[in-house]
Structures are given as structure tokens and as C-alpha cells.
mmCIF file of the N, C-alpha and C atoms, coordinates in Angstrom:
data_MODEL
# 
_entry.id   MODEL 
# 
loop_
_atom_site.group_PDB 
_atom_site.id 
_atom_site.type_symbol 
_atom_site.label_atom_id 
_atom_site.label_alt_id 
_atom_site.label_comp_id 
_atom_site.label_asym_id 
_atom_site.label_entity_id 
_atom_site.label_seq_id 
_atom_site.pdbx_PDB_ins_code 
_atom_site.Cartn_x 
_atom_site.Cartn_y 
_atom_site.Cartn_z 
_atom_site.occupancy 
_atom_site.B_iso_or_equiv 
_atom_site.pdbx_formal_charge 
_atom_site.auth_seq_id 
_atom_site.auth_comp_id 
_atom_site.auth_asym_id 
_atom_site.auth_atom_id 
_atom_site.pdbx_PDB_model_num 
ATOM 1   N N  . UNK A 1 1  ? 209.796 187.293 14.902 1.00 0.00 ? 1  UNK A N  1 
ATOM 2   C CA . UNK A 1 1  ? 208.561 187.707 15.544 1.00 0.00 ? 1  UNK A CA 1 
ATOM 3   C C  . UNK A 1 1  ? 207.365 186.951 14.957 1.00 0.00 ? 1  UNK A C  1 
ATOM 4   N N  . UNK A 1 2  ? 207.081 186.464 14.041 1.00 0.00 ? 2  UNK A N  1 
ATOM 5   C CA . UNK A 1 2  ? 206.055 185.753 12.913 1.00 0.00 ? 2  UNK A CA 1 
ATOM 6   C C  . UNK A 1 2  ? 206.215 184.790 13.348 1.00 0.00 ? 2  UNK A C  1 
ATOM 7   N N  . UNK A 1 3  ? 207.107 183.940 13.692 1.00 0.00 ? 3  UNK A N  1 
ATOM 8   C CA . UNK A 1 3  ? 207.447 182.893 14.534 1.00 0.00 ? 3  UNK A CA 1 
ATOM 9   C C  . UNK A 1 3  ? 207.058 182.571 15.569 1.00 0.00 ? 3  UNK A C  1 
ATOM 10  N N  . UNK A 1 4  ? 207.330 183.694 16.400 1.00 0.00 ? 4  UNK A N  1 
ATOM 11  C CA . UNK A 1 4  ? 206.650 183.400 17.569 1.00 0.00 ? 4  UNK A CA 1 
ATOM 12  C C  . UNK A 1 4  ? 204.969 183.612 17.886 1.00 0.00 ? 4  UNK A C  1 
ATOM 13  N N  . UNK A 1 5  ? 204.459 184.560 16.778 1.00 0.00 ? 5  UNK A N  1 
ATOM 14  C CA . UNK A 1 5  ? 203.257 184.827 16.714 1.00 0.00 ? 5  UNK A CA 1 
ATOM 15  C C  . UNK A 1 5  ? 202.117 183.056 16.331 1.00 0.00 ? 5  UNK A C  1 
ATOM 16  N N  . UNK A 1 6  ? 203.095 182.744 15.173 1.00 0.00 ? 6  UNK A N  1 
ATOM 17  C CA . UNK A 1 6  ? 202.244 181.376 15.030 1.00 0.00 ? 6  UNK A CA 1 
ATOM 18  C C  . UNK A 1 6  ? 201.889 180.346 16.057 1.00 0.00 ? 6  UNK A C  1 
ATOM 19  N N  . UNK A 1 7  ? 203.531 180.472 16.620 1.00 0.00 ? 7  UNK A N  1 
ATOM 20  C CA . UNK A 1 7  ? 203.605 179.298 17.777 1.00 0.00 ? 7  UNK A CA 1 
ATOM 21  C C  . UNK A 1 7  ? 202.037 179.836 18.740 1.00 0.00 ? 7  UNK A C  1 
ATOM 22  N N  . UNK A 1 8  ? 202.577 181.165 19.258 1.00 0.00 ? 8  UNK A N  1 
ATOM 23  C CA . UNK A 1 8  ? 201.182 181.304 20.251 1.00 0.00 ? 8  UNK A CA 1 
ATOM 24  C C  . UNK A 1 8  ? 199.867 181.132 19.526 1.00 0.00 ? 8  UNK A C  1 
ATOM 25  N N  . UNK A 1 9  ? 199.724 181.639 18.466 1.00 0.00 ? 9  UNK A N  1 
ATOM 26  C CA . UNK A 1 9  ? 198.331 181.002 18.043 1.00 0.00 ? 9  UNK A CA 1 
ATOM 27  C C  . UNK A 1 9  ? 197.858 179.954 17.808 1.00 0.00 ? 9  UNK A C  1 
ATOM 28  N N  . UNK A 1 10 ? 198.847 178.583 17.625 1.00 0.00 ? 10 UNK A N  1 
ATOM 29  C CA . UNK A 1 10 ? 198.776 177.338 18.005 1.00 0.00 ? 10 UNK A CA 1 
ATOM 30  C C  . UNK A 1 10 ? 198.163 177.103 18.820 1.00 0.00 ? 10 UNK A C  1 
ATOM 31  N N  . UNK A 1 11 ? 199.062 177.545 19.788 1.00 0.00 ? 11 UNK A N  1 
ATOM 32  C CA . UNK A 1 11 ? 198.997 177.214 21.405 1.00 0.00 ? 11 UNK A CA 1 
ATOM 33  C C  . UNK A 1 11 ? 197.517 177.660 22.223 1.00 0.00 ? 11 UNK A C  1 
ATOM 34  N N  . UNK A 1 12 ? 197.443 178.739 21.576 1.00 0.00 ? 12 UNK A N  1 
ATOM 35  C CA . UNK A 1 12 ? 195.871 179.202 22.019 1.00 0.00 ? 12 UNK A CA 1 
ATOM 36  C C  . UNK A 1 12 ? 194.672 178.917 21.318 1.00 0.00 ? 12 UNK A C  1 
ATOM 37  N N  . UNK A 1 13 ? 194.932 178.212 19.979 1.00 0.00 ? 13 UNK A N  1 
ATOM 38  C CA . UNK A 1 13 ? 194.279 177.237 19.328 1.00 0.00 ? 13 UNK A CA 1 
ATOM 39  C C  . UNK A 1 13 ? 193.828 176.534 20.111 1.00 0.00 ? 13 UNK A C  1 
ATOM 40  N N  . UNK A 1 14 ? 195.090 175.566 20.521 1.00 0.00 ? 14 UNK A N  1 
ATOM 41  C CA . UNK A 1 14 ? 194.848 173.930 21.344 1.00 0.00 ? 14 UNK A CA 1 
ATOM 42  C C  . UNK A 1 14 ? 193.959 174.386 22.710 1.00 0.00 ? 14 UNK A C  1 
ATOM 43  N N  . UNK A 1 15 ? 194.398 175.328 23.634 1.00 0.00 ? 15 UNK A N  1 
ATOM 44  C CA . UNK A 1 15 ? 193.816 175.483 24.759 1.00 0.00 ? 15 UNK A CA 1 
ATOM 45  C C  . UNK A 1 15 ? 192.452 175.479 24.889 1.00 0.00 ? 15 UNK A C  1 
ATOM 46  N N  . UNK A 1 16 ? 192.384 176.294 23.490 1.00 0.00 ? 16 UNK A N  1 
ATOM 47  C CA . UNK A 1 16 ? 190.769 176.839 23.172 1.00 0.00 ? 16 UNK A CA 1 
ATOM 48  C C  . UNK A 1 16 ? 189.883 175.439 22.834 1.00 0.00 ? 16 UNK A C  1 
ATOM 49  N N  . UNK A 1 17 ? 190.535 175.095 22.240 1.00 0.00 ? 17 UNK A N  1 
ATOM 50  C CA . UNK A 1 17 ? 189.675 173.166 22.024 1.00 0.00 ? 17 UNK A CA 1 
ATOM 51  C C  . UNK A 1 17 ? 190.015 172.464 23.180 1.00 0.00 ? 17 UNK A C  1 
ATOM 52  N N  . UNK A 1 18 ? 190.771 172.489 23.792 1.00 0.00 ? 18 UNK A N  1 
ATOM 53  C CA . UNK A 1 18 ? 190.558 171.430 25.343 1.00 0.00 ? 18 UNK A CA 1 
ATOM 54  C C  . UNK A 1 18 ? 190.090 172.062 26.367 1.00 0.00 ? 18 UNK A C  1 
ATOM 55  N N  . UNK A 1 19 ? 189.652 172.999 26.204 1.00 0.00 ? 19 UNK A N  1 
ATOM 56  C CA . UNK A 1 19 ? 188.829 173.809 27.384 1.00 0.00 ? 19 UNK A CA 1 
ATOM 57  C C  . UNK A 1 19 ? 187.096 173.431 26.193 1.00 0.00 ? 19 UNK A C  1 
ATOM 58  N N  . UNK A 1 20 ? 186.589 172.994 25.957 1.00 0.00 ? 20 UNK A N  1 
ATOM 59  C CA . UNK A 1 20 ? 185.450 172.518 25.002 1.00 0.00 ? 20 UNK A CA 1 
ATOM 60  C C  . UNK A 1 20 ? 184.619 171.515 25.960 1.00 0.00 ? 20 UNK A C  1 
ATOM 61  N N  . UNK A 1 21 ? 183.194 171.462 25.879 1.00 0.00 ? 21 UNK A N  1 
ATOM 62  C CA . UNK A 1 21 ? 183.069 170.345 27.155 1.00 0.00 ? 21 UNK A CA 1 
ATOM 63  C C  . UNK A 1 21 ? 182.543 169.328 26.504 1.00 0.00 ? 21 UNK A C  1 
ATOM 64  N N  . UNK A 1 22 ? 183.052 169.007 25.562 1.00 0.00 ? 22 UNK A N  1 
ATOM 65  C CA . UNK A 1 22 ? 182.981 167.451 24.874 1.00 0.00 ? 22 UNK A CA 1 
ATOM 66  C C  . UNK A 1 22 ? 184.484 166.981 24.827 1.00 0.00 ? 22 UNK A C  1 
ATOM 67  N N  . UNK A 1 23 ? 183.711 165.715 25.021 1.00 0.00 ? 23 UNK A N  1 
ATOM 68  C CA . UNK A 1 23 ? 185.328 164.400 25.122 1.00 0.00 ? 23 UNK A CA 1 
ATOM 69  C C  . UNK A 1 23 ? 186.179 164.651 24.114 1.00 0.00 ? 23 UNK A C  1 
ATOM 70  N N  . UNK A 1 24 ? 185.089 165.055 22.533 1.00 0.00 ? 24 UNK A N  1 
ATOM 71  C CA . UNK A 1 24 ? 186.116 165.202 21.485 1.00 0.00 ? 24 UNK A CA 1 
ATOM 72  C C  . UNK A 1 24 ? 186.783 166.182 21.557 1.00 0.00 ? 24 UNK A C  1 
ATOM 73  N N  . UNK A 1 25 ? 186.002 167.476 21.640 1.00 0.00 ? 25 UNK A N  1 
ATOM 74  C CA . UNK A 1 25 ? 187.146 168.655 22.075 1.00 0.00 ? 25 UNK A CA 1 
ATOM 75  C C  . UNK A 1 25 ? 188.603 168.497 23.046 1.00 0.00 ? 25 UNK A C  1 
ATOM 76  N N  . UNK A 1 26 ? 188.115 168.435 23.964 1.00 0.00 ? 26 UNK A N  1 
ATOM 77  C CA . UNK A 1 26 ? 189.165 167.681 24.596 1.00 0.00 ? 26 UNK A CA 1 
ATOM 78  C C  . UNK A 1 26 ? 190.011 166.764 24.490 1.00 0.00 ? 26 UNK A C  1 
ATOM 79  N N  . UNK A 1 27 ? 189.612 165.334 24.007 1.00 0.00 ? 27 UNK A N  1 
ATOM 80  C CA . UNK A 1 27 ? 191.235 164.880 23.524 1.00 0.00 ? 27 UNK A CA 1 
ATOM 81  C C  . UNK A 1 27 ? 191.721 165.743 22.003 1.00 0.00 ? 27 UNK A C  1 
ATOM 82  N N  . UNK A 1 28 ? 191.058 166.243 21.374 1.00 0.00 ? 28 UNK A N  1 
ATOM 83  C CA . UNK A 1 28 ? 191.405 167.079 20.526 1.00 0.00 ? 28 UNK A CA 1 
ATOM 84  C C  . UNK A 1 28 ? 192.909 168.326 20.886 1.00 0.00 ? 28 UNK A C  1 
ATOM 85  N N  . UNK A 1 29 ? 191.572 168.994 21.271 1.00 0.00 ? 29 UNK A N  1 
ATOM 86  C CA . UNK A 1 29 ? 192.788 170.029 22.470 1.00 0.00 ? 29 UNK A CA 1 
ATOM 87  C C  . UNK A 1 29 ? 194.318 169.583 23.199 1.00 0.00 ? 29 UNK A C  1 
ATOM 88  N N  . UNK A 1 30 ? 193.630 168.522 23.583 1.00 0.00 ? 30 UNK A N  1 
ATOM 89  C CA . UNK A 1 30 ? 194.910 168.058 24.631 1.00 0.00 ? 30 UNK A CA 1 
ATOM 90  C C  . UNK A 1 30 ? 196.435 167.449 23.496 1.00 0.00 ? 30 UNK A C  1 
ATOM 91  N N  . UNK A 1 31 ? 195.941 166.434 22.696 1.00 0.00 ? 31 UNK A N  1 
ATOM 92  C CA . UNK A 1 31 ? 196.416 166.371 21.335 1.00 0.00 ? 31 UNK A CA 1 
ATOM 93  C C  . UNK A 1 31 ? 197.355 167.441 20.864 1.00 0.00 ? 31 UNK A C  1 
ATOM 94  N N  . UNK A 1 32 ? 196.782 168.512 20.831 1.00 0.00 ? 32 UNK A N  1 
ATOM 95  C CA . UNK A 1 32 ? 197.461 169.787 20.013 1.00 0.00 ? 32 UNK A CA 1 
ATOM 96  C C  . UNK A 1 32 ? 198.507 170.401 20.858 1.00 0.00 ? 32 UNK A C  1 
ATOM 97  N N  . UNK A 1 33 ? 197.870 170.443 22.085 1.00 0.00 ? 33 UNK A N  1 
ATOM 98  C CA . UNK A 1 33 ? 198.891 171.037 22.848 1.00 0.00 ? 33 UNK A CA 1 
ATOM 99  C C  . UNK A 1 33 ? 200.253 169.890 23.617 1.00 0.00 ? 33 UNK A C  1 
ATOM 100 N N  . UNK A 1 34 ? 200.004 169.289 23.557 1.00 0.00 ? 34 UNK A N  1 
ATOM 101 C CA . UNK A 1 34 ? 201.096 167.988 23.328 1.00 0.00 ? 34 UNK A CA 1 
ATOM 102 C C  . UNK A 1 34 ? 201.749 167.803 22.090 1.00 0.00 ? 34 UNK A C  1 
ATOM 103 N N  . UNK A 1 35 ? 201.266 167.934 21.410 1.00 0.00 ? 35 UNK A N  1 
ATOM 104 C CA . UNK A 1 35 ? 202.018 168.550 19.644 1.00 0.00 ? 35 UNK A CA 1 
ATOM 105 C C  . UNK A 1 35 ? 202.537 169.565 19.465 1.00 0.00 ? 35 UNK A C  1 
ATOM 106 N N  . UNK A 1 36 ? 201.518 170.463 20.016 1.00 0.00 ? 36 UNK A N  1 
ATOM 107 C CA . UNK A 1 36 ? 202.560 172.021 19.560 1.00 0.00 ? 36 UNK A CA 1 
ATOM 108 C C  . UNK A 1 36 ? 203.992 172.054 21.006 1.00 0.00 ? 36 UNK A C  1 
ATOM 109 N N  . UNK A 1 37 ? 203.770 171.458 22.207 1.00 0.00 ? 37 UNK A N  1 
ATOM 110 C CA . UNK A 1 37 ? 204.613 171.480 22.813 1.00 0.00 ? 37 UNK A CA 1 
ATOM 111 C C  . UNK A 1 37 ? 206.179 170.652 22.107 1.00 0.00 ? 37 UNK A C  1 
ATOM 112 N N  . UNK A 1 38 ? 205.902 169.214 21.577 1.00 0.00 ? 38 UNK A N  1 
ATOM 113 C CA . UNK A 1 38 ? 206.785 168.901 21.018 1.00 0.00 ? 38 UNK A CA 1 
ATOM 114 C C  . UNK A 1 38 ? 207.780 169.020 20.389 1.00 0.00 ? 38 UNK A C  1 
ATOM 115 N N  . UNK A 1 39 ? 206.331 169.480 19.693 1.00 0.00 ? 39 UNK A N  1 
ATOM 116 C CA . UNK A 1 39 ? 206.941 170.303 18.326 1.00 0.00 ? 39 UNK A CA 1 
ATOM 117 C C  . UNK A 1 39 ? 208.113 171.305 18.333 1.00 0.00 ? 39 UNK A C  1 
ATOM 118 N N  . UNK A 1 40 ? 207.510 171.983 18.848 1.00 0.00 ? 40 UNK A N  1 
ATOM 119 C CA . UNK A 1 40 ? 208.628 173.713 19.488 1.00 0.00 ? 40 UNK A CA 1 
ATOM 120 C C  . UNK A 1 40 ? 209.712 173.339 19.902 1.00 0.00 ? 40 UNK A C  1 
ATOM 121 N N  . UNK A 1 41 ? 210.057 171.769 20.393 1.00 0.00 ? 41 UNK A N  1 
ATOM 122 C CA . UNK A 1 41 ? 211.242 171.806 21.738 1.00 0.00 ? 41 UNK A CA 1 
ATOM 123 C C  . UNK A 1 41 ? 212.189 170.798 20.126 1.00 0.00 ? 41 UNK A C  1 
ATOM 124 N N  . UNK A 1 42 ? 210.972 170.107 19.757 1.00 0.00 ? 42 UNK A N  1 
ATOM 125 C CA . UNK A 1 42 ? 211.912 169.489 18.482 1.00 0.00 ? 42 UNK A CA 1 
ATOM 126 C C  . UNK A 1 42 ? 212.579 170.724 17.248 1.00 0.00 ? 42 UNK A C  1 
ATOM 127 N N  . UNK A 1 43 ? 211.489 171.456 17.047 1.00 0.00 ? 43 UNK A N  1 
ATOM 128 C CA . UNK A 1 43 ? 211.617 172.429 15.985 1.00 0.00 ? 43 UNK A CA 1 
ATOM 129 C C  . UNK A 1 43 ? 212.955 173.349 16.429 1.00 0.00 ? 43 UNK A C  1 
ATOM 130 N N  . UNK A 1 44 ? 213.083 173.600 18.020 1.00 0.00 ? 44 UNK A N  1 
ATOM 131 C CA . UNK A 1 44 ? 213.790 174.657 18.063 1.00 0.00 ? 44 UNK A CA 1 
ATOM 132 C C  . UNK A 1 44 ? 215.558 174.584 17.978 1.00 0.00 ? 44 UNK A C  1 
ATOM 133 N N  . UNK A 1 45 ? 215.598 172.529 17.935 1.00 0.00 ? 45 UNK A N  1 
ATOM 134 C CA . UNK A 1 45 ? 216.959 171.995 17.557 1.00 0.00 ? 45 UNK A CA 1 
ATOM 135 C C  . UNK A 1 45 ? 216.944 172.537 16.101 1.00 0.00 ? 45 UNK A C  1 
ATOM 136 N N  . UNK A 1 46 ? 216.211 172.493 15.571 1.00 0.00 ? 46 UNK A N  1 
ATOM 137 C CA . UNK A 1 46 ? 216.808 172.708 14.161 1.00 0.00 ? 46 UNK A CA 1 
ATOM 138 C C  . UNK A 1 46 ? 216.552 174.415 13.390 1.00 0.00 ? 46 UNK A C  1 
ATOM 139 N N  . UNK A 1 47 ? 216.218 175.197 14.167 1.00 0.00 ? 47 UNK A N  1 
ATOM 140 C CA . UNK A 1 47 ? 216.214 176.441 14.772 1.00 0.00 ? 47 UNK A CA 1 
ATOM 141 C C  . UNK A 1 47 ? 214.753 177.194 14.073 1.00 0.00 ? 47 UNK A C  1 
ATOM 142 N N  . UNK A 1 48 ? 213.699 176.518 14.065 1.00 0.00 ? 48 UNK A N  1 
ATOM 143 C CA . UNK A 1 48 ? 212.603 176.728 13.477 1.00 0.00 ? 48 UNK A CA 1 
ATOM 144 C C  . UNK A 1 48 ? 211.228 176.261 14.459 1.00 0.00 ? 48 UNK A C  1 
ATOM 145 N N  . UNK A 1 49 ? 211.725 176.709 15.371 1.00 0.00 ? 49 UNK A N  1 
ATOM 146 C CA . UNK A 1 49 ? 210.482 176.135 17.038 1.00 0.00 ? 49 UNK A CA 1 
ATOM 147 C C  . UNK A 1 49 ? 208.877 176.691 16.606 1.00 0.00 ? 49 UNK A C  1 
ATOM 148 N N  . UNK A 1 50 ? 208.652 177.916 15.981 1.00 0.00 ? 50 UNK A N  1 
ATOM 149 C CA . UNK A 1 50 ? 207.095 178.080 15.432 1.00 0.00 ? 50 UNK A CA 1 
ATOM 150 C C  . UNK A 1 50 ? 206.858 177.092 14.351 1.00 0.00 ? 50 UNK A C  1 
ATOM 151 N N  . UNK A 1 51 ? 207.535 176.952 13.075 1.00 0.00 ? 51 UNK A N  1 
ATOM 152 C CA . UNK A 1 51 ? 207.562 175.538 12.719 1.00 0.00 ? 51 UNK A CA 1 
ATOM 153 C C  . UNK A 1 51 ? 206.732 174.725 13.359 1.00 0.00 ? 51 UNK A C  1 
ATOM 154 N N  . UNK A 1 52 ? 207.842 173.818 13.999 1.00 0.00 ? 52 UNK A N  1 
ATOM 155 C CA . UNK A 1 52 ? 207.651 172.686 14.441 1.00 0.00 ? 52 UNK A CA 1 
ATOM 156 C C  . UNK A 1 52 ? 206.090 172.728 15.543 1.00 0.00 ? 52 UNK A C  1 
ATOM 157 N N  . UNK A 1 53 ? 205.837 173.691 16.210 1.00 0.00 ? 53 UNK A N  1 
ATOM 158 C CA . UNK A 1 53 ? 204.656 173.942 16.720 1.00 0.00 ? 53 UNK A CA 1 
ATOM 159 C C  . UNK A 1 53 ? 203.732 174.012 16.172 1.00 0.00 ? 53 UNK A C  1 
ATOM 160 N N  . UNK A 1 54 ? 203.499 174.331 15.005 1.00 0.00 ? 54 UNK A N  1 
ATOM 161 C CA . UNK A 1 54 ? 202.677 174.356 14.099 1.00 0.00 ? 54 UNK A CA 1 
ATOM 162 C C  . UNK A 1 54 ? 202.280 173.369 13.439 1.00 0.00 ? 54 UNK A C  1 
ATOM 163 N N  . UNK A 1 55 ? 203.518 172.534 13.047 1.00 0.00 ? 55 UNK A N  1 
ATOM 164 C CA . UNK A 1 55 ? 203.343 171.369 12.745 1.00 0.00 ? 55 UNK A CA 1 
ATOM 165 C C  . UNK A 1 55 ? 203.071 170.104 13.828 1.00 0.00 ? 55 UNK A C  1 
ATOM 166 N N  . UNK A 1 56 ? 203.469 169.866 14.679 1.00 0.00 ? 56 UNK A N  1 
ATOM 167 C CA . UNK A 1 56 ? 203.212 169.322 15.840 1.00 0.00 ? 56 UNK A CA 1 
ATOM 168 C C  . UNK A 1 56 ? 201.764 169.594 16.342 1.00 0.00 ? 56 UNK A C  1 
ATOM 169 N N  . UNK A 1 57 ? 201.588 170.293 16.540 1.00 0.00 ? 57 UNK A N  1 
ATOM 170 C CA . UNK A 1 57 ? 199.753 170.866 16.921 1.00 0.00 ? 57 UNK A CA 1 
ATOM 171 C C  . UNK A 1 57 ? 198.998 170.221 16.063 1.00 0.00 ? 57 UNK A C  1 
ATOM 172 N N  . UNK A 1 58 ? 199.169 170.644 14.610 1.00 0.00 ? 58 UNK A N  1 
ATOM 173 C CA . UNK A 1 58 ? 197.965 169.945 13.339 1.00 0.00 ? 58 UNK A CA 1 
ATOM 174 C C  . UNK A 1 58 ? 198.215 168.374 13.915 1.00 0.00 ? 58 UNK A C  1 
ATOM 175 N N  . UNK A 1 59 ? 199.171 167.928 13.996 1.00 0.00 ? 59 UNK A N  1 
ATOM 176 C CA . UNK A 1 59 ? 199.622 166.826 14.208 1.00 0.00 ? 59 UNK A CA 1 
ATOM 177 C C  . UNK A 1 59 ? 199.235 165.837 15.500 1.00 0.00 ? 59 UNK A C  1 
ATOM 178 N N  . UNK A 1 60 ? 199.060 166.366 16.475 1.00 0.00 ? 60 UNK A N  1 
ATOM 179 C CA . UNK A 1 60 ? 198.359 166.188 17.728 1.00 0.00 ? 60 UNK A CA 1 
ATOM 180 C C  . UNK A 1 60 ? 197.051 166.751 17.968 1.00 0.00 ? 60 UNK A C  1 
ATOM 181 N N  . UNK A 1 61 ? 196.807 167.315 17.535 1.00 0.00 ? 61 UNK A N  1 
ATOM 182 C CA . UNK A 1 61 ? 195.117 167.658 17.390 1.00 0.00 ? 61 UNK A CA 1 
ATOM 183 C C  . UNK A 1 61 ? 194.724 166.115 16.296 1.00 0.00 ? 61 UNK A C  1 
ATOM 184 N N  . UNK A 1 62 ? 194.915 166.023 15.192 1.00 0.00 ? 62 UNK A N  1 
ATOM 185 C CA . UNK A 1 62 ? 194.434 164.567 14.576 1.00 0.00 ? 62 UNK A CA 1 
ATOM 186 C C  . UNK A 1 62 ? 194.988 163.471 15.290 1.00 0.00 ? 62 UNK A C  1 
ATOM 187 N N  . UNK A 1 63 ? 195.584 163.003 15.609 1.00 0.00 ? 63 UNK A N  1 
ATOM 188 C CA . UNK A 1 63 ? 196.221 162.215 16.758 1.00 0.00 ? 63 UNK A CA 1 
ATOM 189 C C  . UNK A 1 63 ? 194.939 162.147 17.832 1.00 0.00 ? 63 UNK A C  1 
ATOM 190 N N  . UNK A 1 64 ? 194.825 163.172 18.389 1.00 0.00 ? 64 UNK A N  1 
ATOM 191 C CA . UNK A 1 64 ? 193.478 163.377 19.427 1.00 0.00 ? 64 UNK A CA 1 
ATOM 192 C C  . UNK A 1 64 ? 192.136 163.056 18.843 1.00 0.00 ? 64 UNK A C  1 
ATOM 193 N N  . UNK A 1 65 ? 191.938 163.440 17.899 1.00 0.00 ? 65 UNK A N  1 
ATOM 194 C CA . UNK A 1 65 ? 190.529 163.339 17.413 1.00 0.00 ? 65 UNK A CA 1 
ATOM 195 C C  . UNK A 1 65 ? 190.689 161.868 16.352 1.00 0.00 ? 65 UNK A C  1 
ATOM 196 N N  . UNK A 1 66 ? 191.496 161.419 16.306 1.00 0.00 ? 66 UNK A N  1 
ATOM 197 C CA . UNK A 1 66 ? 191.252 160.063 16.231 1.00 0.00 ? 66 UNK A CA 1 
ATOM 198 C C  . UNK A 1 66 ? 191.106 158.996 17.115 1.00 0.00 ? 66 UNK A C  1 
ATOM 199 N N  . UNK A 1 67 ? 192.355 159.354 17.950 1.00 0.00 ? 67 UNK A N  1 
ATOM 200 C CA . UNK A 1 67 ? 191.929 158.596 19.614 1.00 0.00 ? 67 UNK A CA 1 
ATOM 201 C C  . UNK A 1 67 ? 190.634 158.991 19.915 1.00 0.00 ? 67 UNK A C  1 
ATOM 202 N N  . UNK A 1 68 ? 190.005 159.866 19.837 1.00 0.00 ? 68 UNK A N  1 
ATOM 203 C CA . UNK A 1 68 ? 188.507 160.218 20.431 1.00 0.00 ? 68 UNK A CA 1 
ATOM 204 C C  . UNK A 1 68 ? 187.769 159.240 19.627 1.00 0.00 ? 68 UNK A C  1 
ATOM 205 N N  . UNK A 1 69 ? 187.621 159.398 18.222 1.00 0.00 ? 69 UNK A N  1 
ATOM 206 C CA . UNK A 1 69 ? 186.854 158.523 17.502 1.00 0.00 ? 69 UNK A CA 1 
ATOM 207 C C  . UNK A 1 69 ? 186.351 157.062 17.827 1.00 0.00 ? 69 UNK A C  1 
ATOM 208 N N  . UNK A 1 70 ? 188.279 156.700 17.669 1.00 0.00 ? 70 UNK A N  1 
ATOM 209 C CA . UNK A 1 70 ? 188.524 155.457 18.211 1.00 0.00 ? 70 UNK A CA 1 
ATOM 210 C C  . UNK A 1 70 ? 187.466 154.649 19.508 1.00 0.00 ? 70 UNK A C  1 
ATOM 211 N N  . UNK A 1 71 ? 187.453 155.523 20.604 1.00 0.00 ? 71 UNK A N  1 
ATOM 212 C CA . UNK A 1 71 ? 187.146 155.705 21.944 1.00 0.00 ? 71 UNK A CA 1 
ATOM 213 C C  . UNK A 1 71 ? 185.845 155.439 21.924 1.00 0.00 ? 71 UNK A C  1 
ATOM 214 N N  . UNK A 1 72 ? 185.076 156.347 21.209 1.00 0.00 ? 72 UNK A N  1 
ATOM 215 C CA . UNK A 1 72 ? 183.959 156.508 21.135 1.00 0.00 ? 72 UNK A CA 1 
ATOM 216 C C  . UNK A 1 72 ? 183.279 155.120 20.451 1.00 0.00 ? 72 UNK A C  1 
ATOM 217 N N  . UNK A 1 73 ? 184.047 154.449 19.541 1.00 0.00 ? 73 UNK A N  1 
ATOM 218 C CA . UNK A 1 73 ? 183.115 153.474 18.198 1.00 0.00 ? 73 UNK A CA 1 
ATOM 219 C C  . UNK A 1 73 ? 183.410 152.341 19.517 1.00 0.00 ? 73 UNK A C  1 
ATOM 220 N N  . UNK A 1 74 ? 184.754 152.321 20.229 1.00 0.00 ? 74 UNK A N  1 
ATOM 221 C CA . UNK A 1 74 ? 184.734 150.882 21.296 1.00 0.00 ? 74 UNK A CA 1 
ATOM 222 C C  . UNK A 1 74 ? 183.654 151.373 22.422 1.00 0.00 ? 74 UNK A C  1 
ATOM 223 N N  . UNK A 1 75 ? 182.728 151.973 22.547 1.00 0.00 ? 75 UNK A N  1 
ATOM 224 C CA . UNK A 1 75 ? 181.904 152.357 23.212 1.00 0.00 ? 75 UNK A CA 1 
ATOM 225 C C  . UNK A 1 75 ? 182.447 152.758 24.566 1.00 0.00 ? 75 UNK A C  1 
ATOM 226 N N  . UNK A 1 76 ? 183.506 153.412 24.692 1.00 0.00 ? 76 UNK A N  1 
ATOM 227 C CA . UNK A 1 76 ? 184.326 153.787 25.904 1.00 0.00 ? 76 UNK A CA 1 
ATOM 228 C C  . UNK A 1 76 ? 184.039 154.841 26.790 1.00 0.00 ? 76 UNK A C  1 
ATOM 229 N N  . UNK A 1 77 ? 183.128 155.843 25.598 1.00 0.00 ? 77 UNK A N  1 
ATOM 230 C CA . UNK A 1 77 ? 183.008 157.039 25.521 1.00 0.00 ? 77 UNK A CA 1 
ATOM 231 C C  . UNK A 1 77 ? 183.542 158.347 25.282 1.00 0.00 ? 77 UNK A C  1 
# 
């Protein structure tokens, strides 16, 4: 049950930052929830899916907010 509690708070983490109306929020958000999705489907082979969501999310949220960075310094926006 703790398991599954993390995963969703991940998950409603990420939503909560890509629903944000900045670019960074958003690839942020989007990031996480592409991570925590991963994550879970990787995590749950090795039978630890909140895990891996958890980890996957931190993981795709920086992923995102570096692509944003990135984005932003090539003047892309």
C-alpha cells in the first residue's frame, strides 16, 4: 500500500508541474511523468513499480528542466 501511495504522489507531483503555465513547468512536468511512467513499468519487472516511479519521475523531471534550460539559453524559448 506505501507503494502505491508514493507512486501516486509522484504522479500527481508531475501532473501538478505540467499543468504550470511556464515552458519550464511544463517540460518539467512532462519529464516526470514520462519518468514516473517508465519507471513503474521498469520497476514493476523487478517487483518494486513505486520504486522505480519514484525514481524515474526525480529522473525525468531533471531530464525536463534541463531540456528547458537548454531551450531557453539556444534562444528557442
Amino acid at each position: 500500500m506505501k507503494k502505491i501511495m508514493i507512486a501516486t504522489s509522484t504522479l500527481l507531483l508531475a501532473t501538478a508541474l505540467a499543468g504550470c503555465g511556464t515552458t519550464t513547468g511544463s517540460r518539467t512536468g512532462t519529464g516526470a511523468l514520462g519518468g514516473a511512467a517508465t519507471g513503474a513499468a521498469i520497476g514493476s519487472l523487478s517487483g518494486d513499480a513505486g520504486k522505480g516511479a519514484l525514481i524515474g519521475g526525480g529522473a525525468g523531471a531533471l531530464g525536463g528542466y534541463l531540456y528547458d534550460q537548454d531551450q531557453k539559453r539556444k534562444g528557442y524559448w
